[in-house]
C-alpha positions in Angstrom: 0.0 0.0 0.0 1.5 3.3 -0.9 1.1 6.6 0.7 -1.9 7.3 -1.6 -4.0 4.3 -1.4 -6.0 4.6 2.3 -9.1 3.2 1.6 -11.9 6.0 2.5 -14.2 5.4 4.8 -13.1 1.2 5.2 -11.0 -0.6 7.9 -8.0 -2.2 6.1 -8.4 -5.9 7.3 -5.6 -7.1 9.3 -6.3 -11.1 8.0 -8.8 -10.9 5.1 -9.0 -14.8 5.7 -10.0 -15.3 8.7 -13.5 -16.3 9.8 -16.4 -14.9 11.0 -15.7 -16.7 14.6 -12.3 -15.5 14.9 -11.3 -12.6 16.9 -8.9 -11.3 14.1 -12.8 -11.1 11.8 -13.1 -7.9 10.2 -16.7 -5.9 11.1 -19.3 -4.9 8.3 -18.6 -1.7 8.4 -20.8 1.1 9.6 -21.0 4.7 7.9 -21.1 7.3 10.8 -21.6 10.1 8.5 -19.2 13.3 7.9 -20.4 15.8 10.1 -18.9 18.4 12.4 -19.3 17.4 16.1 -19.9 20.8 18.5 -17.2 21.5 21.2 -20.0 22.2 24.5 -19.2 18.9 25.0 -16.2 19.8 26.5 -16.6 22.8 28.1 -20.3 23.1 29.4 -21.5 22.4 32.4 -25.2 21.8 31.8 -23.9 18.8 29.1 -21.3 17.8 31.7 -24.4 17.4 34.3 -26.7 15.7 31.5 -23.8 13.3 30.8 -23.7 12.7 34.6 -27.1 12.3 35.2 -27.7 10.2 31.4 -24.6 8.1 31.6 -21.6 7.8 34.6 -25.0 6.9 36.8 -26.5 4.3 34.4 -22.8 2.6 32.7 -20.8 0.0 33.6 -17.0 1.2 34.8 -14.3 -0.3 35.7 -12.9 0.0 39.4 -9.8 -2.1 39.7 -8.4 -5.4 39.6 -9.5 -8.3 41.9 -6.2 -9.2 42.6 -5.7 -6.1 44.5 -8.4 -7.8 47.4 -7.5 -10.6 47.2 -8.3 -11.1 50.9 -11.4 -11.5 53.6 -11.8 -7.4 54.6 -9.7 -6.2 51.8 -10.5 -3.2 50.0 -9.8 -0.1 47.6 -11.0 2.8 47.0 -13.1 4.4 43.4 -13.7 7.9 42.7 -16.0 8.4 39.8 -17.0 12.6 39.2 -18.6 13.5 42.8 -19.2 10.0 43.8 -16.9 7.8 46.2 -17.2 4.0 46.2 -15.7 0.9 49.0 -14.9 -2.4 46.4 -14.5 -5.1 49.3 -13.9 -8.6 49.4 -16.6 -9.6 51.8 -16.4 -13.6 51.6 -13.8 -16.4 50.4 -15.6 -17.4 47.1 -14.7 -16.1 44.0 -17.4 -13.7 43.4 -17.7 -12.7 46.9 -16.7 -9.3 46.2 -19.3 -6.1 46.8 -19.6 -2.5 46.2 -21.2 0.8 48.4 -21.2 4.0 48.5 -18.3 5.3 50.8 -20.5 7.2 53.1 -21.7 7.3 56.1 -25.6 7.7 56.5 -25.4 9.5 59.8 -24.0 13.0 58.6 -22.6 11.7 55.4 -18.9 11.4 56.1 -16.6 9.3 53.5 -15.9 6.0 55.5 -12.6 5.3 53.8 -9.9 8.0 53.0 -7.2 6.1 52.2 -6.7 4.3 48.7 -6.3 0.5 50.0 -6.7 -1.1 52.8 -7.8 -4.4 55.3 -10.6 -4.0 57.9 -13.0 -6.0 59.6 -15.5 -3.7 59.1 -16.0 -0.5 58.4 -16.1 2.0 60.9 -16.7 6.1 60.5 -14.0 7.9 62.1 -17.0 10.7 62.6 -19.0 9.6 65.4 -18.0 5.8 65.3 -21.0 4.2 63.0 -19.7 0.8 61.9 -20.7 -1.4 58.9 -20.0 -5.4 58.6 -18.1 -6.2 55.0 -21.5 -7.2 54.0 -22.9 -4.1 54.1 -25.4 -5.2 57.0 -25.1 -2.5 60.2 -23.0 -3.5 62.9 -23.3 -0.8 65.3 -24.9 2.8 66.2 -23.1 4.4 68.6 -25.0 5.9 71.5 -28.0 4.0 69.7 -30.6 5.1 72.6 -30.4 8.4 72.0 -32.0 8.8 68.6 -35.3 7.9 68.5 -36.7 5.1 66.4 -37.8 6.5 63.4 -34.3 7.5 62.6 -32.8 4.4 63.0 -35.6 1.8 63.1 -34.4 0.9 59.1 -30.9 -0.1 60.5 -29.7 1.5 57.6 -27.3 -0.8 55.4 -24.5 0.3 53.1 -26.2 1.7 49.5 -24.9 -1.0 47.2 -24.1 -0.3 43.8 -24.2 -3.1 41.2 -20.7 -5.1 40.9 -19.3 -7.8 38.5 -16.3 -9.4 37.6 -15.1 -9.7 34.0 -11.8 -12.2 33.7 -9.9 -10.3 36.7 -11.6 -7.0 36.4 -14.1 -5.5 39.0 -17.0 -3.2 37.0 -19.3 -1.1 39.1 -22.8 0.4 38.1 -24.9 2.8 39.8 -27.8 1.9 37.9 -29.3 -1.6 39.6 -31.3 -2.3 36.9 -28.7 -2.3 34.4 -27.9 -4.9 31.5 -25.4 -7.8 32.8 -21.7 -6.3 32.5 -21.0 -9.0 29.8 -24.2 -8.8 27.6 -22.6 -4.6 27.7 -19.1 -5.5 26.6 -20.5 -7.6 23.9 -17.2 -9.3 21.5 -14.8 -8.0 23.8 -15.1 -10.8 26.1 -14.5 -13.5 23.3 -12.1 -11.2 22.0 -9.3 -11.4 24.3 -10.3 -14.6 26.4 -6.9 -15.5 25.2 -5.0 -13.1 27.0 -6.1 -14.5 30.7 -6.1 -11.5 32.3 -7.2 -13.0 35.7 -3.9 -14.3 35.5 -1.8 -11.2 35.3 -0.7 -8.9 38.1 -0.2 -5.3 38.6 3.2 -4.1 38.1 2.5 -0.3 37.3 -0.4 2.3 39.1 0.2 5.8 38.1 -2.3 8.8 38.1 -2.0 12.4 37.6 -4.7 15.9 36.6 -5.0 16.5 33.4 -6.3 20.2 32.5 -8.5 19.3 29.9 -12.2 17.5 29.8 -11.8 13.6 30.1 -13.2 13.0 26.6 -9.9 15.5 24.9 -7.8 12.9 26.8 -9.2 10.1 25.8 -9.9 10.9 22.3 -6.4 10.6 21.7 -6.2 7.3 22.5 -8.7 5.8 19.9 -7.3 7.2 16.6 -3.0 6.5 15.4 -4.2 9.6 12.9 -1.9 11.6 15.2 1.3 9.1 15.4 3.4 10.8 12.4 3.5 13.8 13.9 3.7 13.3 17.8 5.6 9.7 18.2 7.8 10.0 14.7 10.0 7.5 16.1 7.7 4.8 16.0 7.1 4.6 12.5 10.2 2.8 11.4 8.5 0.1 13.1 4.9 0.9 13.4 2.6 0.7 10.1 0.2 3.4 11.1 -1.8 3.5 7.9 -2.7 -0.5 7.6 -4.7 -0.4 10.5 -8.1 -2.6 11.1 -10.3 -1.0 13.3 -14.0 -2.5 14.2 -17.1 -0.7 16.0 -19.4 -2.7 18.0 -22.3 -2.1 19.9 -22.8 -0.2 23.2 -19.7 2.6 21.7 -17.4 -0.7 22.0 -14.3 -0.4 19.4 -11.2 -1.3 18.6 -7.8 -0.8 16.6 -5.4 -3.8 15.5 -2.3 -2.2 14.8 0.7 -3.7 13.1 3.8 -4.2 15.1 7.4 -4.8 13.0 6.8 -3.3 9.8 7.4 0.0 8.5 5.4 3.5 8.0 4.8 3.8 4.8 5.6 7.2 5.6 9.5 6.1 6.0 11.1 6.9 2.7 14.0 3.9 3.5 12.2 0.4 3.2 15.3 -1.4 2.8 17.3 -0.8 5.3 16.7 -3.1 8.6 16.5 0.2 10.5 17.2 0.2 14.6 13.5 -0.1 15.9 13.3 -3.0 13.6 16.8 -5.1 15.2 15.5 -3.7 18.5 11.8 -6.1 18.1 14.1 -9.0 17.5 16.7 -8.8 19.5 13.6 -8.9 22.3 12.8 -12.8 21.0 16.6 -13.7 20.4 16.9 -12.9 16.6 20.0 -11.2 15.8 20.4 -9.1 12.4 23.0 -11.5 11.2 20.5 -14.4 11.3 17.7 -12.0 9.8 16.5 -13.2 6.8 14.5 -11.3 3.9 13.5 -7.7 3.2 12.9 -5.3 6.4 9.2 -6.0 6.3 9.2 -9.0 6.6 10.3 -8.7 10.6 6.4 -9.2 11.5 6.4 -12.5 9.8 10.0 -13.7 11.2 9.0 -11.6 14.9 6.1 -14.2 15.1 7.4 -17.3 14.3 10.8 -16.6 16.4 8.4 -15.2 19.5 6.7 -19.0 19.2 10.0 -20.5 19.5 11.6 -17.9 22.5 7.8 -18.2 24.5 8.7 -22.5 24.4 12.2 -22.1 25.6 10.8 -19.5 28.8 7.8 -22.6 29.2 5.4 -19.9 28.1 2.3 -20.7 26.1 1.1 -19.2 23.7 -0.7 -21.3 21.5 -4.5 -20.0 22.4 -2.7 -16.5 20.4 -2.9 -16.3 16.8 0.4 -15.4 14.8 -0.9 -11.5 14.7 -1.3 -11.3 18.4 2.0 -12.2 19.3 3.3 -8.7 17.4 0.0 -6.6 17.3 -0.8 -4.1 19.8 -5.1 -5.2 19.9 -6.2 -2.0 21.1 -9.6 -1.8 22.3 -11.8 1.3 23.6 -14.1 -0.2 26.4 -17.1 2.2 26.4 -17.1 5.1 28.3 -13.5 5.4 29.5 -11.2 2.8 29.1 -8.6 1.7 26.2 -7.1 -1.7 26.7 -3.4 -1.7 24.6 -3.4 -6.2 24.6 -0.5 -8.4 24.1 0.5 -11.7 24.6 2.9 -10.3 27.7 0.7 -7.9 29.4 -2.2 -5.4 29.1 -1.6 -1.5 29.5 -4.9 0.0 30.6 -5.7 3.9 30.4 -8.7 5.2 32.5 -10.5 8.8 32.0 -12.0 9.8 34.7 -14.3 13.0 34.6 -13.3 15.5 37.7 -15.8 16.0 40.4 -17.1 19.8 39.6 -15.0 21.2 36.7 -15.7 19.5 33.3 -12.1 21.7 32.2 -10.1 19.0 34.6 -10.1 15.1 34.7 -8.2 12.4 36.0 -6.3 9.7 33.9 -5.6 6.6 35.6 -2.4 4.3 33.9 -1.9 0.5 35.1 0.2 -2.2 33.7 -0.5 -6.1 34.3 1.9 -8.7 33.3 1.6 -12.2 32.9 3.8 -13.8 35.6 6.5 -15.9 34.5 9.2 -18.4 36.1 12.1 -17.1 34.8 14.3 -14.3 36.8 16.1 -13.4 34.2 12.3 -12.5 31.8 12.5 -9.0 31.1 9.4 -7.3 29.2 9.5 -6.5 25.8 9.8 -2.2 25.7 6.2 -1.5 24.4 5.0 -2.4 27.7 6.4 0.2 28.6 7.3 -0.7 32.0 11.3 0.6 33.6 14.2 -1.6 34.1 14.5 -2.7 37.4 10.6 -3.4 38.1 9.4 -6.5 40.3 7.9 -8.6 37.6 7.0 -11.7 40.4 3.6 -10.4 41.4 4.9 -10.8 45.1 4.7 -7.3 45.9 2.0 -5.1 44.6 3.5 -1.2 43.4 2.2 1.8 45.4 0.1 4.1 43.5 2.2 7.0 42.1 0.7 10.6 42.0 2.4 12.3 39.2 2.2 16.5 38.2 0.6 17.1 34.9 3.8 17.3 32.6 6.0 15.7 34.8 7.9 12.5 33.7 7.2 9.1 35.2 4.2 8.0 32.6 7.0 6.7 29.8 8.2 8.3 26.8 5.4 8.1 24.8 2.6 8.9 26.9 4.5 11.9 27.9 4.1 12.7 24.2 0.2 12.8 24.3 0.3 14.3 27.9 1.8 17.6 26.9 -0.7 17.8 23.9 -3.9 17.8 26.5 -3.9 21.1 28.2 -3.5 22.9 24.3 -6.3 20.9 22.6 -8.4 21.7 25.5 -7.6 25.3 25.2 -8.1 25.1 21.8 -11.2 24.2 21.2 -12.9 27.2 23.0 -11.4 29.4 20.7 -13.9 31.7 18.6 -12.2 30.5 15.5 -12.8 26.6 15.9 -15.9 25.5 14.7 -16.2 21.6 15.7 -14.1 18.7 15.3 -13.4 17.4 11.4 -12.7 13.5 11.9 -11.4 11.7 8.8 -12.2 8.1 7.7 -9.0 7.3 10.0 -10.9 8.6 12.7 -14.4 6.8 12.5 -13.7 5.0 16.1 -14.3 8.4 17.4 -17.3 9.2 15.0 -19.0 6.0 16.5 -17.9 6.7 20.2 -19.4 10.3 20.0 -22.4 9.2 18.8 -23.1 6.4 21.4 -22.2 9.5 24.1 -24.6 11.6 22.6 -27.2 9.3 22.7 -27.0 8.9 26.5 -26.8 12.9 27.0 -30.2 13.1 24.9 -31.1 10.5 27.0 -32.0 8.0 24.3 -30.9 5.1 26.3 
């Protein structure tokens, strides 16, 4: 394909042979039109309270991992906009794991402050009102005192609705909601492969962004930008042969090719550094590289096959494109999950509590443990040198300044772009977004939000 020859308005498909079952299967595409899309969404606080009131309350989201409670009275903290959530393991089965609003319903103090922690209970540092793990009341202090209309209810924990999804702990305000996996939809078939139950959390950073959480994550869901902010990439990054597929509920997805070249990049016959770098990472040297310099995808699979056997890794569930493909998906509202074979980088968007012109963005890194102390993680995981990979320790939670380093190189790329779009978009002189056929992920993903803000669904 030559710099010319994007085909408008279609995904390029990433194996036009595969079938309909397989996860690699290329969507019947879906034309989201060509229009402008307004910029209140933004910056306006009466669609910042519709989307509030619409969708946060009434959507799944995801809260954390379920390895991070792993035991009876363990528990962590969400913060979602205003609200405040307690995510608790409350029993020894499996799916013995609950949710509440983190507040007291005395005088409405937050019952846990801190991010994670183990209690028996939970008790309001206020005026002492305690709560089993169940949610049931324990205790009223000085319970004589208040007369029996107050208290006669014995007023449990407000639960909100709580599922598990193959390691990951959803929450939903809305208790009549739709089951969490009849909402995710092909995702879950998707990238049952990947096991992500298995992995653990090696990376937890977050950090203010000034911008509204939808500039931040619109970033996220189109490569449209990579020529110009993350040049480097592109000697092995083919940022124009890219699949992406739409699904219901604002569910999408980009499959983007790993060890071949831009066609941007003038040189395609040069085995260029980015390119030696891949293989190096599954034992191939460039004297034993054999062929032209795109053909690194095809020799990066088979020789990843061959260095997963020698580490007793399995990867035989993968197919030959997920071993080098980044399988990027956008979990509707706020969540992109970058999959490989190794790990899953997630990226959260979090709206801030009162000022739609602020959010919160949420990075976490898993990696699928391995017996080998010498296994290092390939670089586009994007985790340092030095990290505990064992899963015996889980990382602290980093708070990081806006534009400070400590998110990794190319994240720090996007970062410093936030605060200008943001800024940007209230000017006089812009008069909506202009998304090209490259950018249809974000067509279909604006749509689904502005179905929930008309309140449509």
């Amino acid at each position: 394909m030559n710099k010319m020859d994007f085909p408008a308005a279609r995904s390029f498909a990433l194996n036009p042979a595969a079938e309909p079952s397989s996860p690699e299967a290329l969507a019947p595409y879906q034309d989201y039109g060509d229009r402008l899309y307004s910029t209140d969404r933004y910056v306006s606080r009466d669609w910042a309270s519709r989307e509030w009131d619409n969708m946060w309350t009434r959507i799944w989201t995801l809260a954390g991992v379920a390895k991070d409670i792993p035991e009876v009275g363990d528990w962590f903290r969400y913060d979602l906009g205003p609200e405040s959530f307690i995510v608790t393991r409350f029993g020894e089965g499996a799916g013995d794991i609950a949710a509440y609003y983190n507040v007291c319903h005395h005088r409405g103090n937050r019952l846990v402050m801190s991010e994670f922690g183990h209690a028996s209970s939970f008790k309001c540092a206020f005026h002492s009102w305690e709560w089993n793990l169940d949610g049931t009341l324990k205790n009223i202090q000085d319970r004589e005192t208040f007369r029996a209309p107050v208290v006669e209810d014995d007023p449990p924990l407000t639960p909100v609705r709580c599922e598990i999804w193959d390691g990951f702990i959803f929450i939903n305000m809305d208790m009549e909601a739709e089951p969490l996996l009849d909402f995710l939809g092909p995702v879950v078939d998707h990238l049952k492969a990947y096991r992500f139950a298995d992995m653990h959390v090696v990376k937890d950073l977050e950090t203010a962004w000034p911008c509204n959480w939808k500039i931040g994550h619109d970033a996220f869901i189109e490569v449209y930008h990579v020529h110009a902010v993350h040049p480097e990439i592109l000697s092995f990054f083919n940022d124009r042969e890219v699949q992406w597929d739409t699904y219901p509920n604002g569910m999408s997805r980009q499959l983007l090719k790993f060890g071949e070249i831009s066609p941007k990049v003038d040189d395609h016959e040069t085995l260029n550094e980015g390119l030696k770098y891949l293989l190096s990472e599954v034992d191939v040297t460039p004297e034993q590289f054999v062929g032209r310099p795109n053909d690194a995808r095809r020799v990066l699979q088979e020789a990843k096959r061959a260095w997963a056997d020698k580490r007793g890794i399995d990867y035989s569930a993968f197919t030959d494109n997920q071993l080098t493909d980044d399988w990027n998906y956008s979990i509707f509202p706020n969540i992109t999950f970058n999959a490989h074979p190794e790990g899953l980088l997630i990226q959260r968007f979090r709206p801030h509590r009162s000022d739609p012109e602020k959010m919160t963005y949420d990075l976490m890194v898993l990696i699928r443990p391995v017996d080998d102390p010498n296994y290092k993680v390939p670089a586009y995981m994007g985790v340092e040198d030095g990290t505990d990979l064992s899963g015996k320790v889980r990382p602290e939670r980093m708070h990081i300044e806006y534009g400070a380093p400590g998110l990794g190189y190319v994240i720090n790329q996007d970062a410093t772009m936030m605060g200008y779009v943001h800024q940007g978009v209230q000017s006089r002189g812009y008069k909506g977004a202009r998304y090209s056929d490259q950018e249809q992920q974000l067509r279909h993903w604006h749509n689904e939000l502005e179905r929930y803000v008309r309140g449509e669904k």
